[in-house]
N, C-alpha and C positions, 0 to 999 in steps of 0.2 A: 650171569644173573640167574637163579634159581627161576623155574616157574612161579612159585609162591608172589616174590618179589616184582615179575613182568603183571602180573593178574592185580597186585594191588595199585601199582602206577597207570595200567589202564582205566582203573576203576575211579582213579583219584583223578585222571584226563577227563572221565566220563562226566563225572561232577562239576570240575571245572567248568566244562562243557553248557553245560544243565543251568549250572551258577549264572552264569555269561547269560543265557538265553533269555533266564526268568527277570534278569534286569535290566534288558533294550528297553523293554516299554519305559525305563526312566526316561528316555531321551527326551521323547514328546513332550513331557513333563516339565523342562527345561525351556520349550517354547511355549508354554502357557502364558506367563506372565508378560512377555512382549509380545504376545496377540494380543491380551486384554489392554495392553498399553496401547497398543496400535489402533485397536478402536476403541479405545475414548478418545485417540486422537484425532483418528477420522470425525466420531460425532464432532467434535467442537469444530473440525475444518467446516462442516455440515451449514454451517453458522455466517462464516467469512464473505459470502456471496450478498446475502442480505443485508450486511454490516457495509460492504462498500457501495452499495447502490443506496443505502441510506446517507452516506458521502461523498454522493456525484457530485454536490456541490464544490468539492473540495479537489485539487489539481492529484491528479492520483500519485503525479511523484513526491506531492507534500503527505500525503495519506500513506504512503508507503515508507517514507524516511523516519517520520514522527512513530508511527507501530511500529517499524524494524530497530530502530531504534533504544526506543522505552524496551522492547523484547530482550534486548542483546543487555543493558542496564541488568536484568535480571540473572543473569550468572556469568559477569565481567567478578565475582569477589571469587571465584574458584577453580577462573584461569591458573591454567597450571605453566607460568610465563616461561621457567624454566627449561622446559623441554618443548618450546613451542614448534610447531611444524608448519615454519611459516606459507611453504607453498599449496598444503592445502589449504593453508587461512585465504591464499588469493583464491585459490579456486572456487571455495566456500564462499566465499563474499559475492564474488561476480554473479554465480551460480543461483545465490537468493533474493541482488539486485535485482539480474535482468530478469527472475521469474517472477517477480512480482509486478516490473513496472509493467511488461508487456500482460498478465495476467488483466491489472487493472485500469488498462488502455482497451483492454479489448471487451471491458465490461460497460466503458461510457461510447464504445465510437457503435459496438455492434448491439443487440435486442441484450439482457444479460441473459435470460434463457439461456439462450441459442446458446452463446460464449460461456455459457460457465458449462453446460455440457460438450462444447468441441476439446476447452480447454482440459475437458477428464479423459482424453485420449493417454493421460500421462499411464494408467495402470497397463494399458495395451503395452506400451513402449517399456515397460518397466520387466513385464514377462517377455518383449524379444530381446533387452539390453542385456540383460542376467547370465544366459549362456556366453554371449558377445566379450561382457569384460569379467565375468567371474569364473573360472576355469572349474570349481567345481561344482558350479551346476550346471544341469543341463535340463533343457524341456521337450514336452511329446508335443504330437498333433492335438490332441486332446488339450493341453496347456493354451496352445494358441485360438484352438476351438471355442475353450471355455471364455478366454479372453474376446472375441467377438461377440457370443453370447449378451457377454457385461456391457459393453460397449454399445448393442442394441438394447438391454434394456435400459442404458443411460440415452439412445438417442430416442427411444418410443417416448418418452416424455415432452420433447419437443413437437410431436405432430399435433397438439392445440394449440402450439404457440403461434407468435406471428410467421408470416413469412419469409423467406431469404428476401433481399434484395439486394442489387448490385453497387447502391453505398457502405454495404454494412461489412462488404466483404474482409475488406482492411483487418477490418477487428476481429472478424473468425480466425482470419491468417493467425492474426496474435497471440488469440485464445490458441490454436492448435501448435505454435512454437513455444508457448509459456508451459504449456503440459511437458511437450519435448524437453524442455531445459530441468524441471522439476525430475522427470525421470533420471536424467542423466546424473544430478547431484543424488537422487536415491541411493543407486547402483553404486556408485561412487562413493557415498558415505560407508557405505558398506566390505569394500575393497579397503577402507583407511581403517580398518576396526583401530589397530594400535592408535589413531587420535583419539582423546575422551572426548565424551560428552560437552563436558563442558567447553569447549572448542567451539561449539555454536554460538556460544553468545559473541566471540567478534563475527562470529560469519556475517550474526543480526546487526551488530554495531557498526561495523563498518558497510557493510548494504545500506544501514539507513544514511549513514554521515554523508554517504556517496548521493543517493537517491534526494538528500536534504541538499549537497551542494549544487547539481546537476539543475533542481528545481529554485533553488536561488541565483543561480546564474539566469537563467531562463528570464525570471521576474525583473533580474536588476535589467538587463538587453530594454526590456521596455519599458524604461525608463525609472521604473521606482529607485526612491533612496532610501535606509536603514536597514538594517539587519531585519528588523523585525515587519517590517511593511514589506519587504521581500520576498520574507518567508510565509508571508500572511497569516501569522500566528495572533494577530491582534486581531482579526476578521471573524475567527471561531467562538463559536458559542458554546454553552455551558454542556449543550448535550451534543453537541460535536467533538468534545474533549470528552465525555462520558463513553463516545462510542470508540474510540482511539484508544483509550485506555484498557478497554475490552479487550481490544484487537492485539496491544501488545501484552498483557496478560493471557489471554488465551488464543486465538488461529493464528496471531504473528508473532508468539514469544514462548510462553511455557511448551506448547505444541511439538515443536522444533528439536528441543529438548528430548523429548518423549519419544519422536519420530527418528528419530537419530539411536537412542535406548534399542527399539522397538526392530528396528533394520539390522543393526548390527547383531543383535542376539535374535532375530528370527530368522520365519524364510518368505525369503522377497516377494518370491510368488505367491505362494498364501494373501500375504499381507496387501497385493495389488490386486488381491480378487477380491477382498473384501472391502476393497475402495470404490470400489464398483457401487455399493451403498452410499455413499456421500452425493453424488448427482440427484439422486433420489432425492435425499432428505433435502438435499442443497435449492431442485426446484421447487419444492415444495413449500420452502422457507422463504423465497423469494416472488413464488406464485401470491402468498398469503400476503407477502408485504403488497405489492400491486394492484392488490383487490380481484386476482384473477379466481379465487378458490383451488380445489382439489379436480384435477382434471382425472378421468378413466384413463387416459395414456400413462400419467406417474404409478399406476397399480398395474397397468401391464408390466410396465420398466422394471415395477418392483419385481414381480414376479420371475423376470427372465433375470433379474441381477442374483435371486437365491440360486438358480438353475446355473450361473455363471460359476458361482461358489461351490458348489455340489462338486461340481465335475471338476472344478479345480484344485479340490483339497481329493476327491479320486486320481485326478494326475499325478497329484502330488506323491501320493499314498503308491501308485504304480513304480513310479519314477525309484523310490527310495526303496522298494522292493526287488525294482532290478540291480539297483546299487550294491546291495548286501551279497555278503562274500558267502560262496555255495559251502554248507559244514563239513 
């Protein structure tokens, strides 16, 4: 090979080169849109805590069957039956029964405060799962740091509320395995990329069908007879069915959907720092129903949850710098 010939293949490496470099920044670019997804999904999660203590009256497994339910209704027409993968469908189903029954058992038995922020332990658990079951991430001290952070500024909210007490414990237990199960299906939806989307609506359908049987068995035990005196569907009122409806259109149905989108094409850690926000809005939606007002603890919380997010999208940013191959 002439010199001539070696000088212009380096120069055409060089460019290559150059080429390559100038279009990484696409990447990020690529996770835009499952950020923006992921929080609108959080806001509307944001919602969900005030929506079931406005249906304490209501047996949470019937609250839970009826929304999971109507939610899974909403994208059963785009099941793709054919190539179903039915043992995620089991694990999918269980996975959003038992986080919801236990979620909203531990919203009637313990303060909901309290339990709706034990129960947001789930983003803590979601940044140590991640290294655990997805081989190619990994996180720093920093990652776990920022996750503590979050986690106090979700707990500094709770210092005006009521107190612990030794009845109430049961339902924090709840609250803090209902977070754990939620994580777990996170991580896990995410490892199944090859399931679609649309996959979720039986996860929602059969969680509620389960959560509907479980709670009609229960009812008929004590004696009632009919389907529908069972279920206690004829008991509900016009705006009890208005808040149900809510709940499976949006924090127990289209959400799901979005969250599921949002995981698969993001990154997990990001998106569980930025859950960190959802306590926040979550007490403070539920302060407002209560009549308890805006407490100075939720503006601390808020503060140390941006502080949570900062250093967790700097982790991030660390992490994926060390990752990249030396040119």
């Amino acid at each position: 090979m002439s010199p001539e010939a070696a000088r212009q293949l380096m120069d055409r490496g060089a460019f290559d080169r150059q080429y390559a470099n100038v279009s990484t920044p696409s990447q990020p670019r690529s996770e835009r849109l499952p950020l923006l997804v992921a929080i609108l999904t959080l806001l509307i999660w944001s919602t969900l805590a005030v929506s079931v203590v406005s249906l304490s009256a209501i047996a949470p497994l019937l609250t839970t069957g009826i929304a999971l339910t109507g939610g899974g209704l909403i994208g059963l027409p785009w099941v793709k039956w054919r190539s179903l993968n039915w043992r995620a469908v089991l694990v999918g189903s269980l996975s959003m029964f038992g986080y919801h029954a236990l979620y909203f058992l531990s919203l009637q038995w313990a303060d909901p405060v309290a339990a709706s922020l034990l129960h947001y332990l789930w983003p803590l658990f979601i940044i140590l799962l991640t290294p655990v079951m997805l081989r190619e991430y990994r996180i720093s001290r920093l990652h776990v740091f920022s996750a503590l952070c979050g986690f106090a500024g979700a707990a500094a909210c709770i210092a005006s509320g009521p107190a612990f007490s030794s009845s109430t414990w049961a339902g924090f237990a709840l609250a803090g395995v209902s977070g754990l199960v939620w994580a777990y299906y996170t991580v896990w939806s995410r490892k199944q990329r090859s399931v679609p989307t649309s996959t979720v609506a039986l996860y929602c359908a059969l969680a509620g069908v389960l959560a509907l049987g479980v709670h009609a068995g229960i009812q008929g035990a004590s004696g009632d007879v009919g389907t529908t005196s069972m279920l206690g569907l004829a008991d509900l009122s016009l705006r009890q069915w208005a808040t149900l409806a809510f709940l499976a259109l949006g924090p127990l149905g289209g959400t799901f959907y979005m969250w599921d989108f949002a995981i698969k094409r993001g990154r997990p850690t990001q998106i569980a720092m930025l859950a960190y926000a959802v306590p926040i809005a979550s007490t403070l939606f539920v302060g407002l129903f209560l009549g308890r007002g805006v407490e100075l603890a939720a503006l601390v919380g808020a503060v140390l949850v941006s502080i949570a997010v900062a250093l967790g999208n700097r982790a991030d940013r660390q992490v994926q710098k060390t990752n990249q191959p030396s040119p």
